[in-house]
C-alpha positions in Angstrom: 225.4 -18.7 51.7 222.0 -20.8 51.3 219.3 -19.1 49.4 216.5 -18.0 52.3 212.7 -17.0 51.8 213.3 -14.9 54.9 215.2 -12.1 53.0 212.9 -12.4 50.3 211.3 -8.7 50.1 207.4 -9.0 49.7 207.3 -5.5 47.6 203.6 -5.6 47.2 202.7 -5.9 51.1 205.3 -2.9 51.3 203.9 -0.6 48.3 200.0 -1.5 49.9 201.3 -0.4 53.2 203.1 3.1 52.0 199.9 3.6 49.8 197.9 3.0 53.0 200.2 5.8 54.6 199.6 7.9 52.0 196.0 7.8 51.6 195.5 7.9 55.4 198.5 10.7 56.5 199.9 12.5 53.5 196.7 13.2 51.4 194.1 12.3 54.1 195.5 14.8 56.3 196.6 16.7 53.6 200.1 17.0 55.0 201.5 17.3 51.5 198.6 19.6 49.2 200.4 18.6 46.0 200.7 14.6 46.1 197.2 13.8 45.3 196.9 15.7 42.1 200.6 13.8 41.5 199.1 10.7 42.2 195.4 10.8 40.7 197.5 12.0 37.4 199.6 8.6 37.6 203.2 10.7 38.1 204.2 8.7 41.2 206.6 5.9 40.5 207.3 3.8 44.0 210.4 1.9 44.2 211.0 -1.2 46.5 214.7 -2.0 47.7 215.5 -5.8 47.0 218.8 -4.9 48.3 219.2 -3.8 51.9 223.3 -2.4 51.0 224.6 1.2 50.7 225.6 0.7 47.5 221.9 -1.4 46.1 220.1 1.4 47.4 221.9 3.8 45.9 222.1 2.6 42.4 218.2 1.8 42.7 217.8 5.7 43.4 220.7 6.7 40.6 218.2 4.5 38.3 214.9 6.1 39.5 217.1 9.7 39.0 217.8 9.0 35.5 213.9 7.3 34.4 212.6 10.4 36.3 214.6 12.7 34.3 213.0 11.0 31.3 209.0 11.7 32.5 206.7 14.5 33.1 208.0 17.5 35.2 205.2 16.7 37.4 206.5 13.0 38.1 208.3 11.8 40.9 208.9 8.5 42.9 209.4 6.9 46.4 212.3 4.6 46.9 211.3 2.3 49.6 213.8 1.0 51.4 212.6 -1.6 54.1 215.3 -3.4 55.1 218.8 -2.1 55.9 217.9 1.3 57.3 215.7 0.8 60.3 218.9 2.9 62.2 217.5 6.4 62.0 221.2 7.6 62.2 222.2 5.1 59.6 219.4 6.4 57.5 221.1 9.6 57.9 224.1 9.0 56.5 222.6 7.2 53.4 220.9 10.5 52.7 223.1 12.3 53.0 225.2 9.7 50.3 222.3 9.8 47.9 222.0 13.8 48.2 226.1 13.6 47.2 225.4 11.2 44.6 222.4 13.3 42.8 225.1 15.9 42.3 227.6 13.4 40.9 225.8 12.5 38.5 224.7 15.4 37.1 221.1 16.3 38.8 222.3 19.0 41.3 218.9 21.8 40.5 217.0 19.6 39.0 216.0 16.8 41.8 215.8 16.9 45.1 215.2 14.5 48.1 212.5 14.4 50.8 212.7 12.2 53.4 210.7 9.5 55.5 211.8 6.8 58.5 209.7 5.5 61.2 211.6 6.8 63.8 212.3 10.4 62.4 213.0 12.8 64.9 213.6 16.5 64.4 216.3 18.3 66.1 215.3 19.7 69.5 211.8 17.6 69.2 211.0 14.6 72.1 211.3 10.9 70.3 207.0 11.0 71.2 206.1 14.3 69.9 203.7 14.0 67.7 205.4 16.6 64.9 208.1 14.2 63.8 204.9 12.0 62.4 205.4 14.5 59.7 208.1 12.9 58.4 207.8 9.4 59.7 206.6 6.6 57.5 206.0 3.1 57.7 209.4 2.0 56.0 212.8 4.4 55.6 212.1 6.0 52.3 214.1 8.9 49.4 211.5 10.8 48.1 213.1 12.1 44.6 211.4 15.4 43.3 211.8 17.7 40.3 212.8 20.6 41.4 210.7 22.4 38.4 207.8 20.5 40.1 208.1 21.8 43.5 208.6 25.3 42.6 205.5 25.2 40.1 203.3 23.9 43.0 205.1 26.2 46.1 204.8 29.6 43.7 200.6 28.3 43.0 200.2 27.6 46.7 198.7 30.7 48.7 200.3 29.7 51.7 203.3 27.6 51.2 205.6 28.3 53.9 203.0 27.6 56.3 202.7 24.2 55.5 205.3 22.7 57.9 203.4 25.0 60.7 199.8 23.6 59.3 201.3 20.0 59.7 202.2 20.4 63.2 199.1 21.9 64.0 197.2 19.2 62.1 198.5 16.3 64.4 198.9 17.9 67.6 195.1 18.3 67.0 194.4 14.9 66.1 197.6 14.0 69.2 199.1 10.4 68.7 196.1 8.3 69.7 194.6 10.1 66.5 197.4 9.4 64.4 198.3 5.3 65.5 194.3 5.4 64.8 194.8 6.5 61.0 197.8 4.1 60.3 196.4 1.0 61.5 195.9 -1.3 58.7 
């Protein structure tokens, strides 16, 4: 197969894009109250998939399991994955592989995944309602978290099981006009 610039993988327009996200939805909106102090304190590693297979994406978020393992309890880190998985279903099924594969090898209670895809769509929701932009993102991404991390921060929230409810409220307020507004870079 020749070699071709078009599946070259331009990880810096993808991490400013994600940032851009993240500035703009998840801390701007404050849609996640725990990711700026992670990321004003440098514990955010971001990931970029050169490879677009099952099997490169999933040894790129076995590596990022086992470097995590090795920082602060407060770290954690985005595996980007833009090419390969703009299939929400086939999306799916990868998360579903990597949630397998954390428990393989050996990280069952101590990481978890979060997820992100541009067209993420809760169960029971309308492809256009504006809750799913919860959880969608400009690329499909693996959020990996330590689970030491996330119950620290839940347990020191005063509200933490109303933060899915707070989201929804947040951009049905704002509606989609609002929200394509925020994300246009």
């Amino acid at each position: 197969m020749p070699f071709s610039l078009d599946k070259i993988i331009d990880s810096e327009t993808v991490t400013a894009t994600v940032n851009h996200w993240m500035d703009a939805m998840v801390v701007g909106l404050n849609l996640c109250p725990f990711a700026n102090t992670v990321r004003r304190q440098g514990h955010l590693n971001i990931a970029v998939a050169q490879d677009g297979t099952i099997p490169g994406c999933l040894q790129l978020l076995a590596d990022e399991a086992h470097e995590l393992a090795e920082r602060d309890a407060s770290a954690t880190s985005l595996v980007i994955l833009p090419e390969g998985f703009e299939d929400f279903d086939d999306y799916l099924d990868l998360l579903a592989m990597a949630e397998a594969l954390l428990e393989d090898i050996g990280f069952e209670g101590a990481l978890q995944l979060a997820s992100f895809h541009p067209r993420y769509q809760f169960e029971g929701t309308d492809e256009n309602d504006v809750s799913n932009w919860t959880n969608r993102a400009p690329y499909p991404i693996l959020h990996l978290l330590q689970e030491s991390a996330v119950t620290k921060a839940v347990e020191a929230h005063p509200n933490a099981e109303g933060i899915p409810e707070q989201n929804i409220d947040t951009l049905e307020k704002l509606g989609m006009a609002g929200v394509l507004q925020l994300l246009r870079y």
